[in-house]
C-alpha positions as a Python dict, from the first residue, in 0.01 Angstrom:
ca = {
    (1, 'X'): (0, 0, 0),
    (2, 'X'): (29, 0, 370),
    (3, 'X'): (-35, -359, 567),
    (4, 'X'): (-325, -71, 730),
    (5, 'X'): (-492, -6, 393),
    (6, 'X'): (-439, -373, 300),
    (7, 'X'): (-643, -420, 597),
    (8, 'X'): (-908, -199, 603),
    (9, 'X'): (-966, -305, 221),
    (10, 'X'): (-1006, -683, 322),
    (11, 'X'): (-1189, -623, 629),
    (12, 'X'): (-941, -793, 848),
    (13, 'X'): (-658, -700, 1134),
    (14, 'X'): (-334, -545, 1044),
    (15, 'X'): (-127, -849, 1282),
    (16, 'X'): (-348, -1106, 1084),
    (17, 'X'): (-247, -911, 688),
    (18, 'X'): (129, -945, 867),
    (19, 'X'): (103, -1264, 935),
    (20, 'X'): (-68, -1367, 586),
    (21, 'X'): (239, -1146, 402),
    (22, 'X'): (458, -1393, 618),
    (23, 'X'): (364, -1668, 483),
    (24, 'X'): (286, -1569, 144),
    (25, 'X'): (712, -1531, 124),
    (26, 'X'): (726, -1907, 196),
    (27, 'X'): (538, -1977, -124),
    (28, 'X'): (739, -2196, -464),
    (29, 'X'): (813, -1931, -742),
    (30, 'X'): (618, -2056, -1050),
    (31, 'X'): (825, -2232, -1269),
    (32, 'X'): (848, -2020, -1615),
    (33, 'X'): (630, -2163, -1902),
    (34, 'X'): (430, -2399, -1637),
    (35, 'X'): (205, -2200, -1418),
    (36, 'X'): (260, -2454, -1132),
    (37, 'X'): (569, -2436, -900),
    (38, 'X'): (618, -2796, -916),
    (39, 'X'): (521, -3139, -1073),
    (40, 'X'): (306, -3222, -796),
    (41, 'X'): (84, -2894, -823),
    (42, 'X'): (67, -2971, -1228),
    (43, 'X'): (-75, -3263, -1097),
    (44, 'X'): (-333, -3127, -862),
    (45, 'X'): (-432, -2850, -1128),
    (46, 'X'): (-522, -3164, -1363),
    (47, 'X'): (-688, -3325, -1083),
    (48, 'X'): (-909, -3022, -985),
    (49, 'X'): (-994, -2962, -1375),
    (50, 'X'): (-759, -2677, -1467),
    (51, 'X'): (-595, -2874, -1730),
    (52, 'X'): (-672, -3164, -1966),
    (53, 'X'): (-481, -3498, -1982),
    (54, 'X'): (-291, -3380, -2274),
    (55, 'X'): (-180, -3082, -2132),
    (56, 'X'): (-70, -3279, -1789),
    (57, 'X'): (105, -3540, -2007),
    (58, 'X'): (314, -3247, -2213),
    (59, 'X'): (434, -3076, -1866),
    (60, 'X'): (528, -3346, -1691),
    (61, 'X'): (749, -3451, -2007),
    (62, 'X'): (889, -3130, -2011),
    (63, 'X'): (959, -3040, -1655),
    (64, 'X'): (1285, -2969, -1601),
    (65, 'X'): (1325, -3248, -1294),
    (66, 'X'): (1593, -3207, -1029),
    (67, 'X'): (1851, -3538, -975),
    (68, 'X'): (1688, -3724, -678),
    (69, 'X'): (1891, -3680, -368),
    (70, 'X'): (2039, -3956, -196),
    (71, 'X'): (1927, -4142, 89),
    (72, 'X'): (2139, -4124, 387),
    (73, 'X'): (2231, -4482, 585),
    (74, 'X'): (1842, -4511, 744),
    (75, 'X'): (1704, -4501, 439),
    (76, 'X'): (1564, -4075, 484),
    (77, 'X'): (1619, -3824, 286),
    (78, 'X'): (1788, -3499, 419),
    (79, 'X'): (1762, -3295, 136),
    (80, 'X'): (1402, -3184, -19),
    (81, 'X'): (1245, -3406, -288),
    (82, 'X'): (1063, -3087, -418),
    (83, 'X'): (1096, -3048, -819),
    (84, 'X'): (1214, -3438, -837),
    (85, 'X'): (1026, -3748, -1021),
    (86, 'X'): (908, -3841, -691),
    (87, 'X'): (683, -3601, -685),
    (88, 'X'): (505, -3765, -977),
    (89, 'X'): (548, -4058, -810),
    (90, 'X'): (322, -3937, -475),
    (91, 'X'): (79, -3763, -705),
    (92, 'X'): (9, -4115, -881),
    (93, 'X'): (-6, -4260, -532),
    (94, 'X'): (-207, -4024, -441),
    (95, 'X'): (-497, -4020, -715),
    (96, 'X'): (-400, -3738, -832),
    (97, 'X'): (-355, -3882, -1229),
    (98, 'X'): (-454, -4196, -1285),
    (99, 'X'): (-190, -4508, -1426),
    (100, 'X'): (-183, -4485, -1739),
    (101, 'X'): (-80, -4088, -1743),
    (102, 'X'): (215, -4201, -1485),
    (103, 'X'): (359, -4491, -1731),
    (104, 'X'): (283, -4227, -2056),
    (105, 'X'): (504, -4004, -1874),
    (106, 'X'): (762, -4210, -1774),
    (107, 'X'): (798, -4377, -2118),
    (108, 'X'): (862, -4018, -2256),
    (109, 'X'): (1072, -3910, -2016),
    (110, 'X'): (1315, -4244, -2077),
    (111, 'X'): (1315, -4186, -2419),
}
């Protein structure tokens, strides 16, 4: 389908389906078997009622975490935190699950 016909069907400009197709490439591949792209997003689909606490608890056990980069001498991290534990961290910090999910997940995880 041309970004034309994309237009016409949505009722919108062809610049503004280009630009919308531009940004769409910037979006996280869903990590297979998890229908979120990262732990943070599993997070926000529990928070918004996608998922139950049993199913949050069983895919932040299983994600497959990246090592946590390190900081550099001011204390900031250059590389991206994306797909690390921190981003269970922020969505506890956050209110996006609640305490007792966050140290149920971590005492998995250690195990």
């Amino acid at each position: 389908m041309t970004q034309r016909e994309m237009a016409a069907l949505l009722g919108m400009s062809q610049p503004a389906v280009a630009k919308a197709l531009q940004r769409a490439q910037a979006v996280p591949e869903v990590v297979g078997g998890f229908n979120a792209a990262s732990p943070y997003e599993v997070c926000q689909r529990y928070a918004a009622g996608f998922i139950d606490r049993a199913e949050v608890v069983r895919q932040l056990v299983a994600w497959p975490y990246k090592p946590t980069p390190w900081a550099n001498e001011y204390g900031e991290y250059e590389e991206s935190m994306d797909g690390t534990w921190q981003e269970v961290v922020e969505a506890a910090d956050n209110g996006l699950i609640d305490d007792a999910i966050y140290d149920e997940v971590l005492k998995k995880t250690a195990d």
